[in-house]
MARSE-50492 format. One line per 4 residues: number of its first residue (from 0); for each residue y negated, z negated, x of N, C-alpha, C, O. Coordinates in pm, whole numbers, plus 50000, padded with zeros to 5 digits. Each point is the difference from the previous one (the first is absolute). Example, Ala and Ser with C-alpha at 12.3 -4.5 7.8 and 13.67 -1.06 7.14 Angstrom:
! MARSE-50492
0	50569 49220 51319 49881 50000 49911 49880 50000 50090 50002 49934 50104 | 49893 50138 49861 49881 49994 50082 49891 49927 49923 49889 49983 50051
***
This chain:
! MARSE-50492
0	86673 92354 54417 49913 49884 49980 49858 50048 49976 49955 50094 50066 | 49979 49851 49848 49840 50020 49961 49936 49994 50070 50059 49938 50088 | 49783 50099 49966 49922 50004 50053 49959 49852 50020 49980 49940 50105 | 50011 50007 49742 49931 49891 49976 50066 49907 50062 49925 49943 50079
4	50209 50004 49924 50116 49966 50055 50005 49971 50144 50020 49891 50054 | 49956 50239 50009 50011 50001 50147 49834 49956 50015 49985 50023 50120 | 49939 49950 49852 49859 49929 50017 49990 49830 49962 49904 49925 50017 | 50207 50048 49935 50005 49868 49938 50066 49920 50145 49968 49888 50041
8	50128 50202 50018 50027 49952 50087 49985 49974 50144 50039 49910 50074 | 49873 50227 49946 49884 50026 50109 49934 49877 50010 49997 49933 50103 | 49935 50027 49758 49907 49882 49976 50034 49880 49999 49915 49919 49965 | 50211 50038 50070 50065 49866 50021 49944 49942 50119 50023 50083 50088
12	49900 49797 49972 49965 49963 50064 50092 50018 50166 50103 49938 50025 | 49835 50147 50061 50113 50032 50120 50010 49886 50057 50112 49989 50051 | 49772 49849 49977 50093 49931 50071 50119 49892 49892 50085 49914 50020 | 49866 50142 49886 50150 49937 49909 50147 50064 49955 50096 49956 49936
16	49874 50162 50127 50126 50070 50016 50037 49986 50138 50121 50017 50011 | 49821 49957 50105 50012 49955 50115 50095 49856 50038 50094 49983 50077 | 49840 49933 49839 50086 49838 49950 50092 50040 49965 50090 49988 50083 | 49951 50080 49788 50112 50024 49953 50138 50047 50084 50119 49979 49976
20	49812 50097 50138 50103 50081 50114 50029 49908 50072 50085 50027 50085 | 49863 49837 49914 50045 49907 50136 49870 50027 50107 50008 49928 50099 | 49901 50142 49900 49913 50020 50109 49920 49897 50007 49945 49965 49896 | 50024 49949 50249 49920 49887 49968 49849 50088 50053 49996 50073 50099
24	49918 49905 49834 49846 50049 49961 49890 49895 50024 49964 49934 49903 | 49997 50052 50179 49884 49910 50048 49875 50106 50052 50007 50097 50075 | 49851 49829 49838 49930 50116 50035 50013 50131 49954 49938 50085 50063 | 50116 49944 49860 50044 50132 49972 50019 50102 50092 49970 50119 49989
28	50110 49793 50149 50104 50088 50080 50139 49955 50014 50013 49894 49938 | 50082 50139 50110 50122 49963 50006 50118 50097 50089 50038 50114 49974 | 49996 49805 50126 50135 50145 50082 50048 50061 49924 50052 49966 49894 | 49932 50174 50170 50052 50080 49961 50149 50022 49977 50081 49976 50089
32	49952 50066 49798 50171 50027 50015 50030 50110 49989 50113 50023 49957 | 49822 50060 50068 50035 50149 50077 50031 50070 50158 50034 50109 50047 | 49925 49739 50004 49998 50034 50167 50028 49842 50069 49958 49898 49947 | 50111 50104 50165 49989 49887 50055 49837 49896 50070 49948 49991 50110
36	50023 49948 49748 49874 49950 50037 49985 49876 50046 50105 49936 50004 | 49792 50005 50034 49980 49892 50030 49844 49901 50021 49959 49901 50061 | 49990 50208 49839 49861 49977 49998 49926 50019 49905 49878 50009 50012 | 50189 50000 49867 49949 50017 49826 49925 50130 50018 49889 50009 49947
40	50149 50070 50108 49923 50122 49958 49981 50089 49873 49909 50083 49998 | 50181 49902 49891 49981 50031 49846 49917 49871 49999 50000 49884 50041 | 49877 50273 49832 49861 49957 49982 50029 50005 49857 50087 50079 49964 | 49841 49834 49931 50015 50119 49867 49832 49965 49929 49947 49889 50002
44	50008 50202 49954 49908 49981 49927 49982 49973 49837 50048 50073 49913 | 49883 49821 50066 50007 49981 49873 49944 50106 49877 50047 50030 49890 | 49844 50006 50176 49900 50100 49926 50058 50125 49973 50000 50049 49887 | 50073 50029 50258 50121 50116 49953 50097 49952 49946 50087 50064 49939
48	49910 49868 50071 50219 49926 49927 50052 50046 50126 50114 50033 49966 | 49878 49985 50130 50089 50121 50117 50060 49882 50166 49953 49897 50048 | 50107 50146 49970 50072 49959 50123 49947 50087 50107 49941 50103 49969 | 50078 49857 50185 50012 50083 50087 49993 49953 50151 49897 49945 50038
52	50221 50078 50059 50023 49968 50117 49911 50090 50071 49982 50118 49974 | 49952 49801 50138 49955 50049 50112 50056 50009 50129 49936 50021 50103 | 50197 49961 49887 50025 50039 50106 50165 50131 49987 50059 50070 50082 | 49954 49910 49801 50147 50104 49988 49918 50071 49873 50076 50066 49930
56	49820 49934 50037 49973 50113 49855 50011 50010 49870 49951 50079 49919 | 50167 49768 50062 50037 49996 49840 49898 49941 49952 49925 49914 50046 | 50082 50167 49806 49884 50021 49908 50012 49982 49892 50110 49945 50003 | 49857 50057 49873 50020 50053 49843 49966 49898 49926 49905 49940 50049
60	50142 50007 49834 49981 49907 49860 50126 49978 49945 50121 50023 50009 | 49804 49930 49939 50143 49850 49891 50105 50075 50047 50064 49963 50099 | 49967 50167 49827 50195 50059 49965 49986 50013 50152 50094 49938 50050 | 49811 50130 50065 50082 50058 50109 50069 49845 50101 50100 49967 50064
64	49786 49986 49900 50055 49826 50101 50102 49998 49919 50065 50013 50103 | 50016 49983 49811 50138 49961 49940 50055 50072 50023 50102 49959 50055 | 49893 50195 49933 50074 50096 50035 50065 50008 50193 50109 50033 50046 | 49776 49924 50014 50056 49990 50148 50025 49860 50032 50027 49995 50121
68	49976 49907 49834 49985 49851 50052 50171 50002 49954 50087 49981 50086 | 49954 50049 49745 50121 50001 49967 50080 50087 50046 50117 49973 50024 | 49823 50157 49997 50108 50130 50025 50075 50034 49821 50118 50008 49969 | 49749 50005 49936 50007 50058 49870 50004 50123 49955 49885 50037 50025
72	50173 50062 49921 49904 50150 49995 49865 49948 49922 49973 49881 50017 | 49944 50193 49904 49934 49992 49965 49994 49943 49807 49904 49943 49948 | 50214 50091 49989 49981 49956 49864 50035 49855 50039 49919 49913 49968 | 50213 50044 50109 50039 49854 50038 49906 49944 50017 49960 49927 49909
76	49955 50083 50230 49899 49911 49994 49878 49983 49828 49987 49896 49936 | 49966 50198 50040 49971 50019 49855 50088 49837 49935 49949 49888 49999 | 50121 50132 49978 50094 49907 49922 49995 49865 50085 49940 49903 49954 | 50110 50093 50142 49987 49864 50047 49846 49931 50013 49995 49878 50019
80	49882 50198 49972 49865 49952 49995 50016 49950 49820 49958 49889 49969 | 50099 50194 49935 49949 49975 49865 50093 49921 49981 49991 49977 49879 | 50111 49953 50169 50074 49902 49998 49964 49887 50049 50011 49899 49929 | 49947 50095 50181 49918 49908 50073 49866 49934 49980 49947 49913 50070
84	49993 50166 49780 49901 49962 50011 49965 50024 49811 49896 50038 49946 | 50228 49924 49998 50060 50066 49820 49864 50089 49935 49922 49973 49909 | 50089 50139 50177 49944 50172 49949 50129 50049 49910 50101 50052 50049 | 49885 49931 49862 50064 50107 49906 49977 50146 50047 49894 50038 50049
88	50192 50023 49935 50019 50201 50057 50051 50014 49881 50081 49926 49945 | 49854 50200 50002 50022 50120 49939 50214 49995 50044 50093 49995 49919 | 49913 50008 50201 50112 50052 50022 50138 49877 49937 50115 50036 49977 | 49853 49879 50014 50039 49867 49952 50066 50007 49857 50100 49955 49945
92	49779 50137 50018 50012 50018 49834 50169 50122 49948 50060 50094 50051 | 49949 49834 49837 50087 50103 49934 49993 50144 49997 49916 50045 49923 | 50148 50032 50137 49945 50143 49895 50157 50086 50032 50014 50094 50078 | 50091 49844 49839 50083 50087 49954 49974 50053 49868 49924 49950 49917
96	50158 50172 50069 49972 50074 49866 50115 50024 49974 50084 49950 50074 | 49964 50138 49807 50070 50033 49929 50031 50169 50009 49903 50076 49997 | 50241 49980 50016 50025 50100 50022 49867 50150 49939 49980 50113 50046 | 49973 49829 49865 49906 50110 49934 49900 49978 50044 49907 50075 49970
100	50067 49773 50151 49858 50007 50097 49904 49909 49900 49887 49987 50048 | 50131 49955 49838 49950 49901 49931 50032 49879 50084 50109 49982 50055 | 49782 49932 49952 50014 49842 50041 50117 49942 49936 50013 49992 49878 | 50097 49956 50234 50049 49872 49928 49941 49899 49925 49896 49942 50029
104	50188 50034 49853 49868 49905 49909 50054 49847 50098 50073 49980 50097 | 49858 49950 49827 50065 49834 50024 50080 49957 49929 49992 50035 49883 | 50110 49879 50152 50085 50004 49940 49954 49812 49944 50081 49923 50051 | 49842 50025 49886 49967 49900 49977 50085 49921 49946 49985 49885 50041
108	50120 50130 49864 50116 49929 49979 50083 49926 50078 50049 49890 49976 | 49967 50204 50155 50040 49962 50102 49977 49873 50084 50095 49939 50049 | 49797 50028 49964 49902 49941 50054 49923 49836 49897 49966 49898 50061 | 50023 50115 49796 49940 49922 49948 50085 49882 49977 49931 49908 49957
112	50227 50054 50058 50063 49896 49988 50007 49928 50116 50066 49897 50016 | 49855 50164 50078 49960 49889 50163 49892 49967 49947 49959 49918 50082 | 49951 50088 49826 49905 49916 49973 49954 49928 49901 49893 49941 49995 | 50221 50069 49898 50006 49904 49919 50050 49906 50043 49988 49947 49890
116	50075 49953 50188 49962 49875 50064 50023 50047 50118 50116 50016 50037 | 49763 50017 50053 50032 50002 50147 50024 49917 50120 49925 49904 50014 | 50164 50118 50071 50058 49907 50118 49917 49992 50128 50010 50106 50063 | 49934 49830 49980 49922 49982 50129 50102 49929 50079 50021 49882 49972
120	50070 50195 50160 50058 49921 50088 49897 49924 50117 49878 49994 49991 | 50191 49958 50101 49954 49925 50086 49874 50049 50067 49896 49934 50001 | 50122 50229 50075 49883 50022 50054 49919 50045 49924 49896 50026 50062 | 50094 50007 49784 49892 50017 49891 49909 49924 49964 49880 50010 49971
124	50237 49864 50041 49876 49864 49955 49938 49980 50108 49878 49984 49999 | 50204 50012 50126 49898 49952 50101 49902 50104 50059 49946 49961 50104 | 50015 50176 49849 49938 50075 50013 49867 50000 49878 49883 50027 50029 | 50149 49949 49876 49889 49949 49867 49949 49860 50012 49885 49963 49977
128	50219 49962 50064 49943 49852 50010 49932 49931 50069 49904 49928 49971 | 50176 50105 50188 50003 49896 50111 49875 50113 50070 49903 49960 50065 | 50121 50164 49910 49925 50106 50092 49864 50029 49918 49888 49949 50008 | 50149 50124 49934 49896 49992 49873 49932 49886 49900 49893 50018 49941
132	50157 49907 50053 49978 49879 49916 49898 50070 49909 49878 50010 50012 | 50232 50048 49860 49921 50052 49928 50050 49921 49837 50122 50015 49988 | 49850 49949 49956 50033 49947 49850 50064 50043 49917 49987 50106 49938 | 50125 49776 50051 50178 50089 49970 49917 50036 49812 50054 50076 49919
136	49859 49875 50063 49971 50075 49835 49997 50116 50008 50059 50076 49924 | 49866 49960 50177 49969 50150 50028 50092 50099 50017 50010 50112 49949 | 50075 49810 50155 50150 50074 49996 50070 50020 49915 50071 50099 49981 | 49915 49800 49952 50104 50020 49854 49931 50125 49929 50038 50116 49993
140	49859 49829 49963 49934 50142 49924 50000 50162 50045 49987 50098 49926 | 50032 49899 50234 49993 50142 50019 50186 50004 50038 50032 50101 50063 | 50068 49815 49909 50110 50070 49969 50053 50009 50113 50107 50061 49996 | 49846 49883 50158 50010 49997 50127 50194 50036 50002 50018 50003 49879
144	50072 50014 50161 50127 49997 50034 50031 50011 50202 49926 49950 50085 | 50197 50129 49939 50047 49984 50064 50136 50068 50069 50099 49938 49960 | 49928 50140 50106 50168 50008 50058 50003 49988 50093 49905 49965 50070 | 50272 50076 49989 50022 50085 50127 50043 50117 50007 50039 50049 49893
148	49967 50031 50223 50061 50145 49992 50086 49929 50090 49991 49881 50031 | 50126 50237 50022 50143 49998 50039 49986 49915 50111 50070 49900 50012 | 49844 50134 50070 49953 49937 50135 49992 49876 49972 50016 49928 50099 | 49964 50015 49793 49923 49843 50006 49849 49992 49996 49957 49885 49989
152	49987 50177 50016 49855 50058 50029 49982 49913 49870 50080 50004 49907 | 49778 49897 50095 49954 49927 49882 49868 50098 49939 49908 50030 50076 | 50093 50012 49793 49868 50080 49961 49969 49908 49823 50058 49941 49908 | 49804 50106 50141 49892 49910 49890 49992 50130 49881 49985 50116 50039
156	50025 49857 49835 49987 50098 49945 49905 49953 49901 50010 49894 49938 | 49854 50234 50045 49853 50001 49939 50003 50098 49875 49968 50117 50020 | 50082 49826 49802 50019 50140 49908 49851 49984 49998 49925 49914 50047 | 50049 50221 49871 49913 50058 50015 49979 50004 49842 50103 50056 49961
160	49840 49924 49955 50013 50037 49853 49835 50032 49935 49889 49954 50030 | 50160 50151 49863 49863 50082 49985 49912 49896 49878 50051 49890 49982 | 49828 50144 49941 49921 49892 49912 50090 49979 49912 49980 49887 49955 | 50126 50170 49987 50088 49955 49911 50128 49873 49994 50056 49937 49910
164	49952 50068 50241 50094 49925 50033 50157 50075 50026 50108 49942 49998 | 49858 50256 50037 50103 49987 50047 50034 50080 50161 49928 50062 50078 | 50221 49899 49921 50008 49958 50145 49981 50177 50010 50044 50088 49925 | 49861 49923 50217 49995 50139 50031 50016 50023 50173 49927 50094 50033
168	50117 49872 50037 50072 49968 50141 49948 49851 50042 49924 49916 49953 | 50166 50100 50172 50059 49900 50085 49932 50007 50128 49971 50116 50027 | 49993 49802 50060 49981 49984 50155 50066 49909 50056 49963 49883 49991 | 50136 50150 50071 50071 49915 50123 49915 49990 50107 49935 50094 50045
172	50062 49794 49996 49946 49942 50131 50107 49935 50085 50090 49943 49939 | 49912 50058 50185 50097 50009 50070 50007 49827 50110 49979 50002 50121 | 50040 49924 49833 49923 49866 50033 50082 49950 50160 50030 49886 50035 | 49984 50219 50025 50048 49985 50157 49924 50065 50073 49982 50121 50008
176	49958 49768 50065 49907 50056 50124 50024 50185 50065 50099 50073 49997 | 49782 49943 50049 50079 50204 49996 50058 49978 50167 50068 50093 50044 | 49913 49818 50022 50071 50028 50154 50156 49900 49928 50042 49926 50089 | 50004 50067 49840 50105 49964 49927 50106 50106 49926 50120 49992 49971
180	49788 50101 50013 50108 50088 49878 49960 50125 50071 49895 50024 50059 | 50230 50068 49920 49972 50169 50065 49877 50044 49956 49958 49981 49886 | 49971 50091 50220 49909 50097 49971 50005 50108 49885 49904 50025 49927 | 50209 50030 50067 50026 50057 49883 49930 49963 49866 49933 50071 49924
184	50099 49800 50069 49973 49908 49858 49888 49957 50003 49965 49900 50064 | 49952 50181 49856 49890 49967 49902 49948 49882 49998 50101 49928 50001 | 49781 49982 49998 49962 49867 49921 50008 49999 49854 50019 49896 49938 | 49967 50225 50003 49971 50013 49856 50096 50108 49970 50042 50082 50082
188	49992 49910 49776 50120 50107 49958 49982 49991 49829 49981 49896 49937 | 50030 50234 50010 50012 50032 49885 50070 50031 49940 50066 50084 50061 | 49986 49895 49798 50129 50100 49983 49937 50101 49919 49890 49994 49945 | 50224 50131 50056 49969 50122 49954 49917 50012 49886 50045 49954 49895
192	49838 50101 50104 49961 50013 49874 49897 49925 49978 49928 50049 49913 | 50035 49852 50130 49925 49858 49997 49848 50058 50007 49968 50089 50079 | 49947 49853 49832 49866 50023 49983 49959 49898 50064 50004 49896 49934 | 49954 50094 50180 49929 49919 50083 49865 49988 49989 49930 50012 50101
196	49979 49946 49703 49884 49993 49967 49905 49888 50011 50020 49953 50112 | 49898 49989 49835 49936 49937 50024 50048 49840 50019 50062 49984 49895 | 49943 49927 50154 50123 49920 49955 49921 49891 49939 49879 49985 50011 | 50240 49911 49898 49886 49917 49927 49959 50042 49873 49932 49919 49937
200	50097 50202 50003 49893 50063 49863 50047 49902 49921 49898 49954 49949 | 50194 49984 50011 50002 49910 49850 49931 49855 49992 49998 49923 49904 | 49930 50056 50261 49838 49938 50008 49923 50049 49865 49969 49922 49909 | 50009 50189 50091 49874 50101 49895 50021 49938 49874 49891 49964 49955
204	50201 50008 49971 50036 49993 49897 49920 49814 49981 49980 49957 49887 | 49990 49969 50219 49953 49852 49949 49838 50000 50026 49927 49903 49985 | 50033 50228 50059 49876 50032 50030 49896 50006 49882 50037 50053 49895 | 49844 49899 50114 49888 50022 49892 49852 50096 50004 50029 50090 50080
208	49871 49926 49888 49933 50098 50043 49915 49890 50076 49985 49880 49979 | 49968 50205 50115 49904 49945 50152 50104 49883 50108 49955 49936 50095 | 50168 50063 49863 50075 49873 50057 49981 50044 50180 49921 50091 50026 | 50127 49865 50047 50034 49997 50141 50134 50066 50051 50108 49948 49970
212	49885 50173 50114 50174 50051 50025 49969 50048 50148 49930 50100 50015 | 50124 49827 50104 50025 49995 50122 50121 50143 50043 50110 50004 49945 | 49855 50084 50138 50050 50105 49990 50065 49953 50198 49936 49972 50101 | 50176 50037 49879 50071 49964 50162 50021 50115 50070 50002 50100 49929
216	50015 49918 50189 50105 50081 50077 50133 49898 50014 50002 49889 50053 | 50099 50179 49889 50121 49952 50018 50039 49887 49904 49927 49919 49943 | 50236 50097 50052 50036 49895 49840 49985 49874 50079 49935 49914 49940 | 50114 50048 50193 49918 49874 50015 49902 49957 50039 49999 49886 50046
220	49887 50191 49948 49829 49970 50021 50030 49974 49829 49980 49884 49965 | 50047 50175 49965 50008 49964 49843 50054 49897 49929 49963 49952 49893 | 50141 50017 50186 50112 49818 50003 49899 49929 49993 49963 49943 49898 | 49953 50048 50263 49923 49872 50022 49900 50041 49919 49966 49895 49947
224	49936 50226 49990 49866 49971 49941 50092 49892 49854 49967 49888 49961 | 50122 50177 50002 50040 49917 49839 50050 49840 50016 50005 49907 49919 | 50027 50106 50216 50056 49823 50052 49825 49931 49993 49978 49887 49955 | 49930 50191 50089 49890 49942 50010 49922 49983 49864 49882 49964 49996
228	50205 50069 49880 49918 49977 49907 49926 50123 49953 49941 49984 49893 | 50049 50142 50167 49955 50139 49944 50096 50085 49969 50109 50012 50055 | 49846 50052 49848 50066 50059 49940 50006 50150 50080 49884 50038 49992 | 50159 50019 50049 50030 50130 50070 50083 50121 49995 50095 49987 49923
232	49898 50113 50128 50073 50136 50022 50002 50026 50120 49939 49926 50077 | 50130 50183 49969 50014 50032 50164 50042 50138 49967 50069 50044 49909 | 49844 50033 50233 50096 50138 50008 50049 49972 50090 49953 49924 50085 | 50177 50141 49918 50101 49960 50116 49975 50000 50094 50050 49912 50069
236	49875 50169 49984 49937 49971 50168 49901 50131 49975 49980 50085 49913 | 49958 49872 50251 49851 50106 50006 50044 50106 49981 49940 50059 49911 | 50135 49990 50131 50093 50158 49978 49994 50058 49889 49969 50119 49989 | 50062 49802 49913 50078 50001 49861 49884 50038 49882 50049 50034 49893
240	49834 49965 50115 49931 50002 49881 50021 50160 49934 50000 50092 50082 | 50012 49933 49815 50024 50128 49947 49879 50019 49900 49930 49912 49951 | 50061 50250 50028 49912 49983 49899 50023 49915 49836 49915 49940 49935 | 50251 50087 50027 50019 49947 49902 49948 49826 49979 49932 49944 49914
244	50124 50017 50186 49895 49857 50051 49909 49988 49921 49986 49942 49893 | 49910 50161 50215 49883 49968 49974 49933 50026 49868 49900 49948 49952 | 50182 50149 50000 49961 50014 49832 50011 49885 49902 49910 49987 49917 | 50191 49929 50086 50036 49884 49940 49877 49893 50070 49923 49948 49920
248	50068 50036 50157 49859 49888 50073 49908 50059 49914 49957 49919 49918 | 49977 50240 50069 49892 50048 49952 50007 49986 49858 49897 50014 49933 | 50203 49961 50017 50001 49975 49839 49981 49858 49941 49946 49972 49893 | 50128 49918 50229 49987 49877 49957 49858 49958 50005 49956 49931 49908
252	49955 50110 50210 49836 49999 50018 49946 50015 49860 49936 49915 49939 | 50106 50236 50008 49898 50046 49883 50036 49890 49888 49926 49930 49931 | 50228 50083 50076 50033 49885 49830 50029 49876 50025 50068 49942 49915 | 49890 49985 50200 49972 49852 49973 49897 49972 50040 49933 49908 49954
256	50031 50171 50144 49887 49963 50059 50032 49855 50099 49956 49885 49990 | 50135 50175 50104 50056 49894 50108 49906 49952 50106 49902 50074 50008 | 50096 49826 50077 49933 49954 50089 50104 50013 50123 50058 49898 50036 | 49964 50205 50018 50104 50042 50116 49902 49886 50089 49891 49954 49963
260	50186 50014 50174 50035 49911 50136 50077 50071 50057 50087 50072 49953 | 49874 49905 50183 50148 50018 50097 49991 49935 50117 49880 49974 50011 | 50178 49983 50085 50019 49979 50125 50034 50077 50138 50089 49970 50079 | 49849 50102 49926 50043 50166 50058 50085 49936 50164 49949 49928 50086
264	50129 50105 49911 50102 49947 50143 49865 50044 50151 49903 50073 50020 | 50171 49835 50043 49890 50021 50106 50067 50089 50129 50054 49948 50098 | 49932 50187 49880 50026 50120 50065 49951 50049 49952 49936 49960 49903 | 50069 50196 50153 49981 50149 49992 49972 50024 49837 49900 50000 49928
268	50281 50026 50048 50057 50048 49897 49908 49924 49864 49945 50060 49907 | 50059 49786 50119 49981 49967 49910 49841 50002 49945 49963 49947 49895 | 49950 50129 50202 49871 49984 49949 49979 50164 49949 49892 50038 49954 | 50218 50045 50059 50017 50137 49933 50080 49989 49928 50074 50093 49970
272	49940 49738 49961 50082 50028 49833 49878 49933 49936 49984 50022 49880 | 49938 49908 50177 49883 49954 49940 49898 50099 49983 49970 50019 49882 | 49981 50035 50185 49891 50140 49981 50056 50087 49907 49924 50060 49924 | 50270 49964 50064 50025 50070 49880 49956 49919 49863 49919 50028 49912
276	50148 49887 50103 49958 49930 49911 49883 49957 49916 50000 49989 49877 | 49921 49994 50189 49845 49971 49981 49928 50144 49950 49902 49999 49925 | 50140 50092 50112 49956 50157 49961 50006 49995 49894 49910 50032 49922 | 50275 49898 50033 50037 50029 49846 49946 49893 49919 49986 50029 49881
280	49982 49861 50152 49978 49908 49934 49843 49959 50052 49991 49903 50076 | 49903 50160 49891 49879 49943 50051 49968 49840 49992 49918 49960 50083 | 50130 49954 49836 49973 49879 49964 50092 49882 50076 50009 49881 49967 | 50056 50185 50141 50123 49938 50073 49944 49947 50040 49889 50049 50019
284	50140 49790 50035 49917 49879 50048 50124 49961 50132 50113 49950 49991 | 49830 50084 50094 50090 49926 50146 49965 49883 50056 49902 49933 49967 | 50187 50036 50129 50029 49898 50001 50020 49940 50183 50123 49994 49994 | 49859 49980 50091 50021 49977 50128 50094 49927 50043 49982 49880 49975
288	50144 50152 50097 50087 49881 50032 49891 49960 50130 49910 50062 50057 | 50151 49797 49957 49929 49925 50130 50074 50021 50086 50119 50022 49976 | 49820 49977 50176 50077 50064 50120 50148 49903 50003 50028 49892 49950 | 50043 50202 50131 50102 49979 49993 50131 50029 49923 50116 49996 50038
292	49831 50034 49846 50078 50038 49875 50004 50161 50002 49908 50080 49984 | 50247 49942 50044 49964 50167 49956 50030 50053 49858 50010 50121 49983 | 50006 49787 49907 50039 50064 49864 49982 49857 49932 49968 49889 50042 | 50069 50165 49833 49963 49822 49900 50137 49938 50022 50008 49879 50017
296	50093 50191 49982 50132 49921 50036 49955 49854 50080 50005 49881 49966 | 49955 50179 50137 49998 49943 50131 49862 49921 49971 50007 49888 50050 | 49915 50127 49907 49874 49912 49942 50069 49893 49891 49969 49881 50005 | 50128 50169 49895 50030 49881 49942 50090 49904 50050 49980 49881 49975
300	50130 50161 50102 50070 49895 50070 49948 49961 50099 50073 49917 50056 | 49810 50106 50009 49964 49888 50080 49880 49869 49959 49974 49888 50044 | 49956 50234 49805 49979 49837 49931 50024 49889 49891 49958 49887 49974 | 50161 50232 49959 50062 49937 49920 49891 49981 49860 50018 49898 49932
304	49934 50143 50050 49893 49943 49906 49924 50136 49967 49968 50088 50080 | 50010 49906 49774 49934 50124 49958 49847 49982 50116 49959 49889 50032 | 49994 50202 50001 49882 50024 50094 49895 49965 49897 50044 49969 49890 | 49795 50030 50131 49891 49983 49949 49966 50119 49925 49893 50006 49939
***
C-alpha cells in the first residue's frame, strides 16, 4: 500500500471511525473496550486524529483503533476503513499481467453489451434514486447498469469511457452495507485490465472555450455535480490522481481556456486533492460546502436544488 494511501486513512476523522465501531462518543470520550471500564476513560483528540486510555495504555489512530477494537491484522483493518468510508486502494485495483509480464489488456467487448441498454435492479434504483436522488437523465447518459455475483451480492456498475466514447474500464460498487458482506470483499472492484481514468471525459467533447468544468472526487460527487446542472469530471478518489491526469487537465487549461471549480470534500484528503490541484491549475475557483456536508453528494441531496 502507498504512502499516500496509508495517510488518507490516518486522516479519516477518528471520532468517525469511532461511530462507525459502535463506540458511543460523548465529549470526545467513551469506555473503553480494551479493559473492563466504567468510566469513559478513552480520550481521543481531534487535532492528533489519536486515541488513548488512561487507565490500561491503549493508544494509536484510525487503522490501530480498528485493528484492536476488531481484532484485524493490519492490511484488514486498511480495507475495512477504505470500505467504510469508499477510499479507493491502489490494492483494489487490477494488476494482473500476462505470462511475458505485459498488462492484461481490457477486454472491452466483454463488458460493452451491459451498457447498451443497461439494467438497474431494485437496490440500484433505490441507491441512485431514493438515496441519492440523483436525475435518471443523468443516469441514462452515464450508462449507469447493474448485477449480482454468486452470493446475491447487488453491485452498481460505473463504465468508464475515454473523449472518444470508448469504453475503457469498469467500477463495481458493491451496494451492501460493509458490516453486511465479508471483509474480504472490496466496496469497489475492477476487472482486469481496466483503466480507471478520469471519469466523465465524453463531457469534453460539448465543451466551448472559457465554458465551466467542475472537477469531483469520486463518480458520485460527479452524478450529483451533473444532476445539479454542471457539467463535470472526477478523479476517482483523493488517492487516484496520476500524473497522466494531470497532463490532460493541463492541456484542457491551455486549449480552451477552462474555468475549473471544485468542491473539495470536507476532510484531510480532500483539501490535498485541492492544493494538488490548484498547483496544476492556478485559475481553480473553490468552492465551500456548508457545515454539515461532507462532499457535494451529500450537499446535493440534502438540497436538492442546484446551490447558488
Amino acid at each position: 500500500m502507498e504512502k499516500h494511501e496509508l495517510e488518507k486513512l490516518r486522516d479519516l476523522p477518528i471520532l468517525g471511525v469511532a461511530e462507525r465501531l459502535g463506540l458511543q462518543v460523548a465529549r470526545r470520550k467513551c469506555l473503553c473496550p480494551f479493559h473492563d471500564d466504567h468510566h469513559a476513560s478513552l480520550s481521543f483528540s481531534t487535532r492528533r486524529n489519536t486515541y488513548r486510555c488512561f487507565v490500561c495504555g491503549a493508544h494509536g489512530d484510525t487503522i490501530s483503533l480498528v485493528m484492536n477494537h476488531l481484532g484485524k491484522t493490519f492490511p484488514d483493518a486498511c480495507r475495512w476503513l477504505a470500505d467504510a468510508h469508499n477510499v479507493i486502494l491502489a490494492d483494489y485495483q487490477p494488476r494482473q499481467h500476462t505470462t511475458d509480464g505485459e498488462q492484461q489488456p481490457f477486454d472491452a467487448r466483454r463488458y460493452e453489451r451491459f451498457f447498451e441498454h443497461p439494467f438497474l435492479n431494485d437496490e440500484a434504483r433505490r441507491f441512485l434514486f431514493d438515496e441519492r436522488r440523483l436525475d435518471p437523465r443523468v443516469v441514462a447518459w452515464c450508462r449507469l447498469g447493474s448485477w449480482r455475483d454468486r452470493s446475491g451480492t447487488p453491485w452498481l456498475q460505473i463504465p468508464y469511457y475515454d473523449r472518444d466514447g470508448r469504453l475503457v474500464g469498469v467500477q463495481n460498487r458493491r451496494l451492501t452495507p460493509s458490516s453486511a458482506a465479508d471483509a474480504a470483499t472490496p466496496r469497489f472492484r475492477f476487472p482486469r485490465g481496466a483503466d480507471v481514468s478520469l471519469y466523465n471525459l465524453p463531457v469534453l467533447n460539448r465543451l466551448r472555450p472559457a465554458d465551466d468544468l467542475y472537477i469531483a472526487e469520486g463518480a458520485t460527487d460527479c452524478l450529483a455535480l451533473l444532476s445539479s446542472g454542471r457539467r463535470a469530471i472526477a478523479v476517482p478518489s483523493a488517492t487516484m490522481l496520476r500524473p497522466r491526469h494531470a497532463d490532460l487537465l493541463g492541456q484542457l487549461a491551455a486549449s480552451l481556456g477552462l474555468r475549473f471549480h471544485i468542491y473539495p470534500d470536507a476532510d484531510l484528503p480532500g483539501e490535498h486533492l485541492y492544493e494538488q490541484l490548484s498547483r496544476l491549475l492556478p485559475s481553480l475557483q473553490r468552492h465551500n460546502l456548508p457545515p454539515g456536508c461532507k462532499d457535494f453528494a451529500d450537499y446535493y441531496r440534502q438540497t436538492l436544488r442546484a446551490p447558488p
